[in-house]
C-alpha positions as CSV (number, residue, x, y, z in Angstrom):
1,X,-42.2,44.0,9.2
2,X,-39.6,41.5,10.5
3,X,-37.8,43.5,12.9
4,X,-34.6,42.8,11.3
5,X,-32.0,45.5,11.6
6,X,-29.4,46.3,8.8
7,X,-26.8,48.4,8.1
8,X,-25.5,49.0,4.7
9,X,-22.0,50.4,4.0
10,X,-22.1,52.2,0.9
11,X,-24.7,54.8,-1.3
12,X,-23.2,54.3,-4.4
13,X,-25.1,51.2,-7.1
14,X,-25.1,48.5,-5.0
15,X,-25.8,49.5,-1.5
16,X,-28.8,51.6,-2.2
17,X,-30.3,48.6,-4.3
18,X,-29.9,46.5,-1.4
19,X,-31.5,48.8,0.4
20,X,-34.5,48.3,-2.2
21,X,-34.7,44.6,-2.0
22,X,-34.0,45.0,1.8
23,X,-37.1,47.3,2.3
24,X,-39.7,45.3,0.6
25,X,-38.7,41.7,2.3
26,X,-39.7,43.9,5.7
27,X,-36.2,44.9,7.3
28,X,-35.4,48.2,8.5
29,X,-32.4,49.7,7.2
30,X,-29.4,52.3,7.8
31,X,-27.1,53.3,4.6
32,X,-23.8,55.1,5.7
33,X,-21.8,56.6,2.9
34,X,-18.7,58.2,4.3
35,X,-18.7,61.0,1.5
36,X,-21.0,64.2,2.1
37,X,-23.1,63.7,-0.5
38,X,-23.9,61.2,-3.4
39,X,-21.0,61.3,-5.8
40,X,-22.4,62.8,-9.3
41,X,-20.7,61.9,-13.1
42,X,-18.4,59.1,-13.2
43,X,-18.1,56.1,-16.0
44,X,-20.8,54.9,-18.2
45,X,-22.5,51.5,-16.6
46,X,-24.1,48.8,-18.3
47,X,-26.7,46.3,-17.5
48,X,-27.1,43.3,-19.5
49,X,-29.4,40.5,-19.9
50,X,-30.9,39.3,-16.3
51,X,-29.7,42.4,-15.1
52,X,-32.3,44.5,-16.7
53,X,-35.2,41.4,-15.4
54,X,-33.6,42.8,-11.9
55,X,-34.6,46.5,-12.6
56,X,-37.8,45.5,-14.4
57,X,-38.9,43.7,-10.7
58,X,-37.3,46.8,-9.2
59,X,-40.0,48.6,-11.1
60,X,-37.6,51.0,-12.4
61,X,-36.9,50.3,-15.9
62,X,-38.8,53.6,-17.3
63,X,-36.8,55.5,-14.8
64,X,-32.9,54.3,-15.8
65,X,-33.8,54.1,-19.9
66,X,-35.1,58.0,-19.5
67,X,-31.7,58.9,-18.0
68,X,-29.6,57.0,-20.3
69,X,-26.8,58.3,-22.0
70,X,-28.4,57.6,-25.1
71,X,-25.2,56.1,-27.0
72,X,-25.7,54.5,-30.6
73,X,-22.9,52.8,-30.8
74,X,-19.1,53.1,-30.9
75,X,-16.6,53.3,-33.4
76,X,-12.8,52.4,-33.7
77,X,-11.1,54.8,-35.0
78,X,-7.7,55.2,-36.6
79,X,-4.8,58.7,-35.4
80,X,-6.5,60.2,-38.3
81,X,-10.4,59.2,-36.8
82,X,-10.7,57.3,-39.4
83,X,-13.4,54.5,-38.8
84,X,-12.2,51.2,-38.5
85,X,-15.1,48.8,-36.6
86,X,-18.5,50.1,-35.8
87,X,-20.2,48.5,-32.9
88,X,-24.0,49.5,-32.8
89,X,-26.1,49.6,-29.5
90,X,-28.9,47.5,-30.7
91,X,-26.2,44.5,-31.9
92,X,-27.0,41.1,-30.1
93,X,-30.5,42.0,-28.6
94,X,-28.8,45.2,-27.0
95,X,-26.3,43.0,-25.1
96,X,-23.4,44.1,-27.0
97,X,-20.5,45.7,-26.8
98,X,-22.0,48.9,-26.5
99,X,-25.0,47.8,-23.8
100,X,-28.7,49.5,-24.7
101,X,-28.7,50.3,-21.1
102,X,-26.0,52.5,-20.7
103,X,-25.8,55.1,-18.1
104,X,-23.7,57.6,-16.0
105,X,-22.6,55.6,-12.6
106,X,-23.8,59.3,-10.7
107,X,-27.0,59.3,-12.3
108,X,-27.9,55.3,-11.6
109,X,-27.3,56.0,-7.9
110,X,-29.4,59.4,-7.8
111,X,-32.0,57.7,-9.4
112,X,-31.3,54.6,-6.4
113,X,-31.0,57.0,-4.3
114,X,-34.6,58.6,-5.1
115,X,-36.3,55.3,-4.8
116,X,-35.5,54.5,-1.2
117,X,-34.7,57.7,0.3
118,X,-38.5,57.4,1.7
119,X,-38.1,54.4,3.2
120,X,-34.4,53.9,4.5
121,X,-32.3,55.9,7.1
122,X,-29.2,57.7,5.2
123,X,-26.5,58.7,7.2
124,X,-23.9,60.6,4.7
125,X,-20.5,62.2,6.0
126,X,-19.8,58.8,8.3
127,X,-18.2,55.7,8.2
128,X,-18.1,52.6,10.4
129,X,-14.9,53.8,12.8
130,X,-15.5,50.0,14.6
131,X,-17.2,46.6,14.9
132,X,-17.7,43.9,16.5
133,X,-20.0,40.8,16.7
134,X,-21.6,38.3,18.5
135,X,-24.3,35.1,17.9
136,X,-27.2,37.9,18.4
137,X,-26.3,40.5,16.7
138,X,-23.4,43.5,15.7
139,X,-22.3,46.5,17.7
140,X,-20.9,49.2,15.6
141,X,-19.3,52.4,16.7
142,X,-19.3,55.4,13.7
143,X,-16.4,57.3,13.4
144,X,-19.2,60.7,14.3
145,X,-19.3,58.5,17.8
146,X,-22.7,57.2,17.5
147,X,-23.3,53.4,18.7
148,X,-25.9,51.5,17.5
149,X,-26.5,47.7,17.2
150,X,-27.6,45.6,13.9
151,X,-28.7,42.6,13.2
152,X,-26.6,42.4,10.0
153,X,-24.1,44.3,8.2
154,X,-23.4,44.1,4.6
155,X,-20.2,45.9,3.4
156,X,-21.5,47.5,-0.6
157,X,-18.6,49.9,-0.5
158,X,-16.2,49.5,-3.6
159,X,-13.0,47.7,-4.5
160,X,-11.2,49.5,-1.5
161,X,-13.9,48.2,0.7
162,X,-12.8,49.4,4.4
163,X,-15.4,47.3,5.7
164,X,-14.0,44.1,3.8
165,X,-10.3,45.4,5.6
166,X,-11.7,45.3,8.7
167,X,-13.8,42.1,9.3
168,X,-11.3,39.7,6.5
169,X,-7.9,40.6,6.0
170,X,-5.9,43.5,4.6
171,X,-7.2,44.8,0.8
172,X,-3.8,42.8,-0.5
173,X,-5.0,39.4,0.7
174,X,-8.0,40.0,-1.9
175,X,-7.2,42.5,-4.5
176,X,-5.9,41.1,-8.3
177,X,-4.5,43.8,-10.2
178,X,-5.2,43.1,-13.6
179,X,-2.1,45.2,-15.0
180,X,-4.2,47.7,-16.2
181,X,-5.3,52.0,-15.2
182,X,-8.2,53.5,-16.0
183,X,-9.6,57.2,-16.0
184,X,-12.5,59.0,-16.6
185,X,-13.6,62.7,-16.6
186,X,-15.6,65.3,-18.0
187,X,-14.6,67.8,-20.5
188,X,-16.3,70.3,-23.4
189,X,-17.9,68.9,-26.0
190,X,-15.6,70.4,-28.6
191,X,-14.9,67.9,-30.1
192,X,-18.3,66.9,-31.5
193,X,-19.5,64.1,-30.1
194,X,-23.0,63.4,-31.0
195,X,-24.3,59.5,-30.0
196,X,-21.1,58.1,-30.7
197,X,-18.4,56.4,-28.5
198,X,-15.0,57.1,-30.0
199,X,-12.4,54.9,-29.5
200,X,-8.4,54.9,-30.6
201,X,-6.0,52.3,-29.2
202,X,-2.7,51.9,-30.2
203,X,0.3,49.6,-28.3
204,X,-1.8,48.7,-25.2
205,X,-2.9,52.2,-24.5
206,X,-5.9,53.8,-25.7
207,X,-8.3,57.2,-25.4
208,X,-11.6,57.3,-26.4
209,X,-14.9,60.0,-26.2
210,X,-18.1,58.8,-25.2
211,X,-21.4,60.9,-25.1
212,X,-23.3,61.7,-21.7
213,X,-26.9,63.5,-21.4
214,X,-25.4,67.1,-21.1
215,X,-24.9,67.4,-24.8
216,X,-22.1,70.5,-23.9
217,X,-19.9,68.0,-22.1
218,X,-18.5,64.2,-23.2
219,X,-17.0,61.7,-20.8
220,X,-12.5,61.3,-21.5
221,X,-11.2,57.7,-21.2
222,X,-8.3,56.6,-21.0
223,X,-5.9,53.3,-20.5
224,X,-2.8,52.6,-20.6
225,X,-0.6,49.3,-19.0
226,X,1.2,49.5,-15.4
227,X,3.0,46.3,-14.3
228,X,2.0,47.7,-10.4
229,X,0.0,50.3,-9.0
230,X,1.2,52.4,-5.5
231,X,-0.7,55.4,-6.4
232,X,-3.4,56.1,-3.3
233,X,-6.3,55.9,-4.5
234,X,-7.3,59.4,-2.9
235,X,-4.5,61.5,-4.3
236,X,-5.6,63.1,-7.2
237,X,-3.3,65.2,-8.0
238,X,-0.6,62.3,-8.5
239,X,-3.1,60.0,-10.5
240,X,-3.5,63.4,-12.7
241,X,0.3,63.8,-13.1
242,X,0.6,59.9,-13.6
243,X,-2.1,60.0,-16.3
244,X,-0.5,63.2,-18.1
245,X,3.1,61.3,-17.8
246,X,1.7,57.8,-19.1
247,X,-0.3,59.1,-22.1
248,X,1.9,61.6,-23.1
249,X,2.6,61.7,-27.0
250,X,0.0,59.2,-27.4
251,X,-2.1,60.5,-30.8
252,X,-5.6,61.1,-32.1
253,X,-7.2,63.7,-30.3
254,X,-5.5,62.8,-26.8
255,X,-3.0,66.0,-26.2
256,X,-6.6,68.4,-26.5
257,X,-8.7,66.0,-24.4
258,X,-5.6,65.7,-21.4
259,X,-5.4,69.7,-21.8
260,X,-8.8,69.6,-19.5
261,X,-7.5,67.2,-16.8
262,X,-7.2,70.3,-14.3
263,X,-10.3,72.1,-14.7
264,X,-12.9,69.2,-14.5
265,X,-15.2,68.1,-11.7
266,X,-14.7,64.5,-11.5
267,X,-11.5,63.3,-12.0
268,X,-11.0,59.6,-11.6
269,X,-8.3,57.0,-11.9
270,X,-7.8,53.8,-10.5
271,X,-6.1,49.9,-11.4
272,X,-8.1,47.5,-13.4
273,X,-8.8,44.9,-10.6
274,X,-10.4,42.1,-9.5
275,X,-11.4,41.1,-5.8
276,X,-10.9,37.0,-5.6
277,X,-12.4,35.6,-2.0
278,X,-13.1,32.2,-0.9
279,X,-15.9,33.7,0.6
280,X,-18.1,36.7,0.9
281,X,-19.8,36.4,4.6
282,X,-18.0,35.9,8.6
283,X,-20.8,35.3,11.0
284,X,-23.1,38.4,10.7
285,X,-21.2,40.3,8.1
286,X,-21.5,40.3,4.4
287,X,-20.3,41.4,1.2
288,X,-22.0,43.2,-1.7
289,X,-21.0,44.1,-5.5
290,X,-17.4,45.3,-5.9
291,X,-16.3,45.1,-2.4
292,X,-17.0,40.7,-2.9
293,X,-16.5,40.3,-6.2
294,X,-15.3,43.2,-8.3
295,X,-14.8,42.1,-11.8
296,X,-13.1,45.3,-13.3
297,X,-14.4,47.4,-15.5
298,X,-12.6,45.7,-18.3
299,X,-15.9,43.2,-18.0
300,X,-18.6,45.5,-18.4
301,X,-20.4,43.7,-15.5
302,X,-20.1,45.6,-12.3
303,X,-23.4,47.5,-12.1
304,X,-25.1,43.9,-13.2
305,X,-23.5,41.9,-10.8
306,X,-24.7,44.5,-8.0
307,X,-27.9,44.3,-8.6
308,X,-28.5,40.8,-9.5
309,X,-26.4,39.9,-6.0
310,X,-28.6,42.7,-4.4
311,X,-31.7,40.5,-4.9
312,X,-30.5,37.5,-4.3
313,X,-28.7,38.8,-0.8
314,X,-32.0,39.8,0.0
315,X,-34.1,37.3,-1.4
316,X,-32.0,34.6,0.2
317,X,-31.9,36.1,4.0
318,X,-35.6,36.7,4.0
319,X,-36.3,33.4,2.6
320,X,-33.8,31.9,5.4
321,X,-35.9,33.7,8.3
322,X,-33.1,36.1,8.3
323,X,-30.6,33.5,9.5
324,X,-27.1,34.7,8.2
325,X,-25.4,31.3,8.2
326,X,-28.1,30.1,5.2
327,X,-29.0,33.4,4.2
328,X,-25.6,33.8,3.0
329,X,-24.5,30.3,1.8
330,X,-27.6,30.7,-0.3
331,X,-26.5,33.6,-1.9
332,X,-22.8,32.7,-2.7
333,X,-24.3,29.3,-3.9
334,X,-26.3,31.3,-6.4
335,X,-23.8,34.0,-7.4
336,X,-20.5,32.0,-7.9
337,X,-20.6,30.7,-11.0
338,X,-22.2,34.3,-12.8
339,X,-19.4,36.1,-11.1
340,X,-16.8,33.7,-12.0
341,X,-17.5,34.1,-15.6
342,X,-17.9,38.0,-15.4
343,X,-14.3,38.0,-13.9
344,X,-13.4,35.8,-16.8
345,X,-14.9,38.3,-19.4
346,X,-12.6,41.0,-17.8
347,X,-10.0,38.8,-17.8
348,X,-9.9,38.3,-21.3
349,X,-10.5,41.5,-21.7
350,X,-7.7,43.1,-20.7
351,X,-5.5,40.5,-22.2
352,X,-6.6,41.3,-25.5
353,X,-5.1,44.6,-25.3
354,X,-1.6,43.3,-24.6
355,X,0.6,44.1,-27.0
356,X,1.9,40.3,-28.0
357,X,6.0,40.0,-27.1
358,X,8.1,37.4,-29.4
359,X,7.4,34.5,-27.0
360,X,3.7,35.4,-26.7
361,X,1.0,32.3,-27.4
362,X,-1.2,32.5,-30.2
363,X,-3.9,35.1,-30.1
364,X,-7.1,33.5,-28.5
365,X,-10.3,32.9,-31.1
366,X,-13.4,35.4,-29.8
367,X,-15.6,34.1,-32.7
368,X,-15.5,30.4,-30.7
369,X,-18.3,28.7,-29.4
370,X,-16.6,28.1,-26.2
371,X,-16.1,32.1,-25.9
372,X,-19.7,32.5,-27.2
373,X,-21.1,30.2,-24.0
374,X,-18.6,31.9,-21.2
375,X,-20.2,35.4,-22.9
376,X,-23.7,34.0,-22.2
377,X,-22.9,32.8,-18.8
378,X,-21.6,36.0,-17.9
379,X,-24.8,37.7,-19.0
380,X,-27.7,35.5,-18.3
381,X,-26.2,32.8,-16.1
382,X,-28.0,33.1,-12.7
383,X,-31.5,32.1,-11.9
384,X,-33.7,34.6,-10.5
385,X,-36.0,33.3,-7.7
386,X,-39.7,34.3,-7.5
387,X,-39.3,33.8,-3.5
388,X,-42.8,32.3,-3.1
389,X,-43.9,33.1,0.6
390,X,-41.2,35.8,1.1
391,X,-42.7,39.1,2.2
392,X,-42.8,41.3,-0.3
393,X,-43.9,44.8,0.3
394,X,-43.9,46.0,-4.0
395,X,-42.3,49.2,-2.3
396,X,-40.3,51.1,-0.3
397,X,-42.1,53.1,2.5
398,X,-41.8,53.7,6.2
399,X,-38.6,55.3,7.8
400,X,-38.2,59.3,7.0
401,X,-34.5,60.3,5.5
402,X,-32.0,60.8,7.7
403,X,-28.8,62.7,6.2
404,X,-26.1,64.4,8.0
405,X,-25.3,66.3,4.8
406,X,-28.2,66.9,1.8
407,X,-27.3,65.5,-1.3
């Protein structure tokens, strides 16, 4: 064991991967999450490419393909559901448009969850309230008045990152909206879905069905194009009326699916964004998965970039002694260019779905090779480290679960 104290903010993907990678290179560590439990449902994820070499070494991969969602593939479909493109699962190695690892966000973070809940202190129900740092170490006070002290602090908590507001600068200074909304929720499977996603677009906005391992249920999505976005994040009774108000008399099957925005469990909307920083670290504070470098869901990358920069955080501290100053500049040496071109991927992305005004440039050319080598990038762009000599435990043992609220 090193000795090394550190506190994660966050339960969701990244954090409790962290934890993982944290675990086995011999520090002990402290997960807050500030809601009660772990959030269940939530949008299909993806991992791609060296993404999947991360949860092979994780040991997991049997685990996350039993609880996939188990998608084929997608289709296109016209107002009439009519098929227009088919994308299969298996297409491009399984790195496709429709990922062969696909699965719920909820049940990737149980399954987390489950893995290190032996071996790492959860505190759920709490939040860091403040902070503050010195050359030895961090003093943190929780919001439920505990005050403990780490040795290093990584903030893994989302694209409204409070501990990213606190330590940097207001979520403004860092936060790219993309001109995009996004929601996703849970409704009866009346309408037949089986193993296929089911997509309509039409004029920049678009609805879609996808399947999820309840067979009696399917996942709603929905897009739709918003120049600005001042809807709090936490009101979700507005981002229901906004959704109802923005997809209103859009076709296909979208009236029946919207008729099932009040009754489900796990409403969620938010902006397409990205989170641009010069930098992901001050002094003994770090930054992890979407809270650094969110890449929008429009880019199909933010579970992979979690838990490829999980391992290398972790790799690259314990193979710096635990120093944060190298620890850290190793790990944003190693992650920049893989995360630029994943916030590329979603950048393009979402442009795609524009609808093109009379002065608008020429569509861009997906089939070109430059396109086909940023895709590539974005998938298998970052070296993965053995870390020869680091400790490595092959496990997660030692500290019992600690949980102000059982998930």
């Amino acid at each position: 064991m090193s000795g090394i104290r550190v506190l994660v903010a966050g339960a969701s993907i990244a954090g409790p991967a962290l934890a993982h990678w944290l675990r086995r290179r011999g520090a002990e560590v402290t997960v807050v999450e500030r809601a009660p439990e772990l959030r269940p449902g939530g949008q299909a994820v993806d991992a791609r490419g060296v993404a999947k070499e991360v949860i092979r070494r994780m040991g997991l991969d049997a685990a996350v393909r039993a609880a996939r969602t188990d998608t084929a593939g997608a289709n296109i479909v016209d107002a009439d559901g009519n098929v227009l493109e088919t994308h299969r699962a298996d297409d491009h190695g399984g790195d496709g448009f429709i990922a062969d690892i696909e699965i719920l966000r909820g049940d990737l973070s149980r399954l987390l969850y489950d893995d290190t809940r032996d071996g790492v202190e959860y505190v759920f129900g709490d939040r860091i309230a403040e902070l503050s740092q010195d050359a030895d170490g961090v003093d943190v006070v929780f919001t439920g008045g505990d005050r403990r002290r780490f040795d290093l602090v990584i903030g893994a908590d989302g694209l409204h990152s409070q501990l990213r507001a606190m330590v940097f600068e207001p979520r403004e200074h860092f936060i790219r909206h993309l001109g995009l909304v996004l929601a996703f929720y849970s409704v009866p499977n009346e309408f037949g879905v089986d193993r296929w996603m089911i997509d309509y677009q039409e004029a920049g906005r678009s609805a879609g069905l996808r399947p999820i391992p309840d067979a009696t249920r399917a996942m709603a999505m929905f897009s739709f194009p918003a120049a600005d976005f001042d809807v709090d994040y936490r009101d979700v009774a507005a981002q229901k009326r906004l959704l109802c108000e923005r997809m209103d008399g859009f076709g296909w099957l979208t009236q029946r699916i919207l008729a099932h925005v009040d009754d489900t469990p796990d409403f969620y909307l938010d902006q397409v964004a990205q989170v641009v920083m010069d930098r992901w670290s001050s002094g003994r504070v770090g930054l992890l998965g979407d809270a650094a470098f969110s890449a929008s869901p429009m880019s199909g990358a933010g579970t992979g970039l979690a838990l490829v920069g999980a391992y290398l955080l972790a790799g690259e501290l314990a193979a710096a002694g635990w120093d944060p100053e190298a620890g850290f500049a190793g790990y944003e040496a190693r992650m920049r260019s893989f995360v630029e071109a994943n916030q590329e991927i979603g950048r393009l992305h979402v442009h795609s779905l524009e609808v093109p005004g009379p002065d608008a440039e020429p569509s861009l050319d997906f089939a070109s090779e430059w396109f086909t080598e940023l895709v590539e990038r974005a998938i298998n762009g970052v070296e993965l480290p053995d870390y020869a000599g680091v400790p490595d435990s092959g496990a997660s043992a030692g500290l019992p679960m600690i949980s102000s609220a059982k998930p």
